[in-house]
KOLZAMI-79974 format. One line per 4 residues: number of its first residue (from 1); their letters; for each residue x, z, y of N, C-alpha, C, O. Coordinates in steps of 0.001 Angstrom, whole numbers. Each point is the difference from the previous one (the first is absolute). Example, Ala and Ser with C-alpha at 12.3 -4.5 7.8 and 13.67 -1.06 7.14 Angstrom:
<recs>
1	as	13190:7800:-5690:-890:0:1190:900:0:1200:1036:665:-19 ~ -1386:-1385:1069:820:60:1190:-770:730:1090:509:169:1108;
</recs>
This chain:
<recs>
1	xxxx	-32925:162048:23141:779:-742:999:542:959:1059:-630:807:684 ~ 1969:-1081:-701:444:836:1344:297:-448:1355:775:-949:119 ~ -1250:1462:865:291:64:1144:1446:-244:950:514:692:879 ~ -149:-1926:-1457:1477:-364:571:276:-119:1627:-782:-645:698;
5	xxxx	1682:1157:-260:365:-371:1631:-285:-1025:535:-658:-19:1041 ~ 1092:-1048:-1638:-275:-1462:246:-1229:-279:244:-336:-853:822 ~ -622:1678:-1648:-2043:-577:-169:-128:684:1644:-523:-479:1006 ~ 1323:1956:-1254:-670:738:1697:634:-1315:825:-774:-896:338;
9	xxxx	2055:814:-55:473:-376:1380:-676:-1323:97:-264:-357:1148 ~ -54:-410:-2081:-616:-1454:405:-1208:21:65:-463:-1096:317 ~ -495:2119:-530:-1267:544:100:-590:-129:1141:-1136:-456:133 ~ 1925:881:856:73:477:1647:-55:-1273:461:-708:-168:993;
13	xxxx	1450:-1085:-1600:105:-1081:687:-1052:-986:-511:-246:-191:-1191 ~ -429:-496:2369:-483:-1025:36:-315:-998:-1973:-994:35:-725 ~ 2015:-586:579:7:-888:-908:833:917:-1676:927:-77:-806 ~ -2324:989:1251:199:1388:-1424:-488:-925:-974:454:266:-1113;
17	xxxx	-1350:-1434:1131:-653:-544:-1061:821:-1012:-489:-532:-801:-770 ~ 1780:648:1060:1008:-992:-553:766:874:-916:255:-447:-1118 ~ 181:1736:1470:564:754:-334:-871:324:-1182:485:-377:-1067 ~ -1303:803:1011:-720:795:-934:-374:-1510:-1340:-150:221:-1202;
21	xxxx	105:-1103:1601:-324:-1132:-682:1863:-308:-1361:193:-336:-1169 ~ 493:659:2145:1661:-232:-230:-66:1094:-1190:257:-228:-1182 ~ -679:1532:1772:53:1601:-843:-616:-60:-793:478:785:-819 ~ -1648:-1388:264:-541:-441:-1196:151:-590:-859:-425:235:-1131;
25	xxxx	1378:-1568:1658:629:-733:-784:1538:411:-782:686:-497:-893 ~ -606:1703:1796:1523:250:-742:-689:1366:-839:836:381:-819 ~ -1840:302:775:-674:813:-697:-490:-684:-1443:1:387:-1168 ~ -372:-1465:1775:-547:-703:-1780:1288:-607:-815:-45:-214:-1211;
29	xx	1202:-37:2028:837:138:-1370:26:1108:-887:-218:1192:215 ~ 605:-1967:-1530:153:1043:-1203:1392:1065:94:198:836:-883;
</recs>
């Protein structure tokens, strides 16, 4: 898995666990 801009810059913010929830879901597409 790589380290996209998007994972850093929303990382920093508060509601990273929406984000990261979103980034998983577009990771488990085929």
């Amino acid at each position: 898995m790589a380290v996209h801009p998007y994972v850093i810059v929303y990382d920093v913010t508060p509601p990273r666990v929406t984000i990261l929830r979103v980034w998983h879901g577009a990771q488990n597409r085929p």
